[in-house]
C-alpha positions, 0 to 999 in steps of 0.5 A, a space after each residue: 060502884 066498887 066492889 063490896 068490901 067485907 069487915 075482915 078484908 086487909 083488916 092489918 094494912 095500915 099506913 101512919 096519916 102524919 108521917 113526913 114524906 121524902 119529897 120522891 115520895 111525895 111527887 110518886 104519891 101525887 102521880 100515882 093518885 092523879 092517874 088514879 083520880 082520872 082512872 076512877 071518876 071519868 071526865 070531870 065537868 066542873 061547872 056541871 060538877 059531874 064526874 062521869 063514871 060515877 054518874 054512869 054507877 048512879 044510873 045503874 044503881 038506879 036500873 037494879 033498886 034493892 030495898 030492905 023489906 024489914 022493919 025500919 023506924 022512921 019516927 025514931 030516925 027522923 027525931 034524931 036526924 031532926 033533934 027532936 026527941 032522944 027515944 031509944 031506937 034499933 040498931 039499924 036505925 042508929 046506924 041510919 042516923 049515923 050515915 044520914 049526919 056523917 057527912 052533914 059538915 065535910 058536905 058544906 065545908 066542899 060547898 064553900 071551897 068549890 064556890 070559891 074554886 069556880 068563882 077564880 075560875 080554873 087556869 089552863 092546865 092546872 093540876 085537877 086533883 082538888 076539883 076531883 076531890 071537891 067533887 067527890 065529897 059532893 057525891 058522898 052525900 048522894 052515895 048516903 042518900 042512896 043507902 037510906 034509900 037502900 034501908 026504905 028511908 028518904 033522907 033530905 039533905 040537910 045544913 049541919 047545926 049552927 054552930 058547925 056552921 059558924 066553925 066551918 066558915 071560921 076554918 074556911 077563912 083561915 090561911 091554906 097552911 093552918 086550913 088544910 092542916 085541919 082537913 087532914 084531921 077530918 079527913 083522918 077521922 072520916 077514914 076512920 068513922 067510915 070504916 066502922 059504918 062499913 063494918 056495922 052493914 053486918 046489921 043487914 045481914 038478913 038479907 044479903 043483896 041489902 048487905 052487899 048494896 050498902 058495903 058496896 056504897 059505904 066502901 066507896 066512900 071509905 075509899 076516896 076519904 082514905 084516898 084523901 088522907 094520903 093526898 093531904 099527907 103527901 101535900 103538907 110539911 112537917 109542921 102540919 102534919 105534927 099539928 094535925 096530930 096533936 089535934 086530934 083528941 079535940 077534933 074526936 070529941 067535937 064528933 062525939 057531940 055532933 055525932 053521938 050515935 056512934 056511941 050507942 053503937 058502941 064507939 065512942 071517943 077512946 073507941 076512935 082514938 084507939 083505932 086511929 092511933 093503930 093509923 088509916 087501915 088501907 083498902 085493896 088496890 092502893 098499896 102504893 100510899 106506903 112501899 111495904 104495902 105495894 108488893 101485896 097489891 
C-alpha cells in the first residue's frame, strides 16, 4: 500500500472538479493518468479481475496482521451496519460503520458496468483506463474489509438498500453522457467523504502501528477516487461538468440518509458542502491533475 497519509499532509492543495479543460490539457491528464494507472496497479487481468501489484500488497498485508486490541462494540456496529436498531455506540464504532457502508453502492454500481464491460468483450488495443478504474473500486472494498479487520470486526459485504439499488440500476440504464455526468458527482463526494474518514483514523491513535495501518488503507482509496475525479473531469464537456455541479447539493443529501453516521461523527451535509466548495484536496505525487500544482511534486 502507500505510504500512510497524515490529516495535515498538503492539506491547501486543491484543484476545482468541474472546471472545462483545453482540449492539450485533457489529452496531458489522459497520458499522465494512463502511465500512472499501469505504474500503480500492475498487470490488469480483466477476466480474473486482478490487478497485480495491489494482489501482491493484499498478500503482504497478510504476512504482517495488525489488529486493535481495544474495545470494539460489535453489537452496536452490527445493528447499524444491518439497520437493526439506533443505540448510541463509541466513536470508533461510528467510524466502522461509516467505512463498512462507504462504498456499499459505488461497489454494485462497478459490478454492473464490469458485466457489461466483459460481456461486449474488450477490442484489440483498446484504451484500458475503465477496466483499471472498474477494477480498483472492486478493490476498495477489500481494502475496507481489511480495515474492519485491522479494527477486530469482520464485516461481509453486503448489497446496499433497496432503493439504492433501484436508483443505481435507473442511473446504469441512462445514455453515457447523462450516466457519467452523475459518477463524476459520486466520485466528487467519495474524494471528499474519504478524506475525512482518513482524517478521523486519529481515533486509533493509541495505538500507532493500528493508526498507520488504517491511514495507509483508507489513503489508498482517497487517492484512486481523487484520481478518478480527474479522470471524469478531463473526459466530460462543458455541459457535464456544469451539470454535475448544479447536482451536487441533491447528490449530498441522498449520502446524508444513506450515511448518517457521518453526521454523529461531526459532518453533516453543510459540513460536506462547505469542503467541497473549497474543491478535492490533492494527494502528494499527482500534481500533475493542475500546472500550479506540478512544480510542488
Amino acid at each position: 500500500m502507500s505510504q500512510p497519509l497524515t490529516a495535515g499532509d498538503d492539506a491547501r492543495r486543491r484543484f476545482d472538479p468541474f472546471r472545462v479543460l483545453s482540449d492539450v490539457e485533457r489529452h496531458r491528464h489522459l497520458d499522465a493518468y494512463r502511465s500512472y494507472l499501469e505504474a500503480r496497479n500492475g498487470r490488469l487481468d480483466l477476466r480474473a479481475r486482478t490487478l497485480s501489484r495491489r494482489e501482491r500488497e493484499f498478500r503482504d498485508l497478510e504476512a504482517l496482521p495488525v489488529t486493535w486490541s481495544g474495545a470494539v462494540d460489535r453489537e452496536g456496529f452490527a445493528e447499524r451496519f444491518l439497520g437493526t436498531g439506533r443505540r448510541a455506540i463509541d466513536a470508533r464504532t461510528l467510524w466502522l460503520v461509516a467505512i463498512a457502508k462507504a462504498n456499499q453502492g459505488e461497489s454494485y454500481g462497478v459490478e454492473l458496468e464490469l458485466a457489461r464491460y466483459l460481456a461486449r468483450g474488450v477490442p484489440a488495443g483498446e484504451d484500458l483506463i475503465q477496466p483499471y478504474l472498474f477494477l480498483e473500486e472492486q478493490y476498495h472494498s477489500r481494502i475496507l474489509v481489511e480495515a474492519c479487520r485491522t479494527c477486530g470486526v469482520e464485516m461481509t459485504l453486503r448489497p446496499p438498500p433497496r432503493m439504492m439499488r433501484v436508483i443505481i440500476h435507473a442511473i446504469y440504464a441512462l445514455p453515457d453522457r447523462i450516466r457519467w455526468t452523475l459518477v463524476l458527482c459520486g466520485e466528487v463526494l467519495g474524494s471528499t467523504v474519504f478524506k475525512l474518514i482518513l482524517d478521523h483514523c486519529s481515533l486509533f491513535s493509541e495505538q500507532p502501528a493500528v493508526e498507520r495501518r488504517l491511514r495507509s488503507l483508507i489513503g489508498e482509496i482517497w487517492r484512486d477516487e481523487v484520481l478518478h475525479v480527474a479522470w471524469l473531469r478531463a473526459r466530460l464537456g462543458p455541459w457535464a461538468l456544469a451539470t454535475a455541479r448544479r447536482l451536487m447539493p441533491s447528490v449530498v443529501a441522498g449520502l446524508m440518509r444513506d450515511v448518517p453516521q457521518l453526521v454523529e461523527l461531526g459532518c453533516d451535509g453543510a459540513e460536506l458542502m462547505r469542503r467541497l466548495t473549497g474543491g478535492i484536496e490533492l494527494p502528494p505525487g499527482i500534481g500533475w491533475i493542475e500546472p500550479q500544482l506540478a512544480k510542488a511534486d
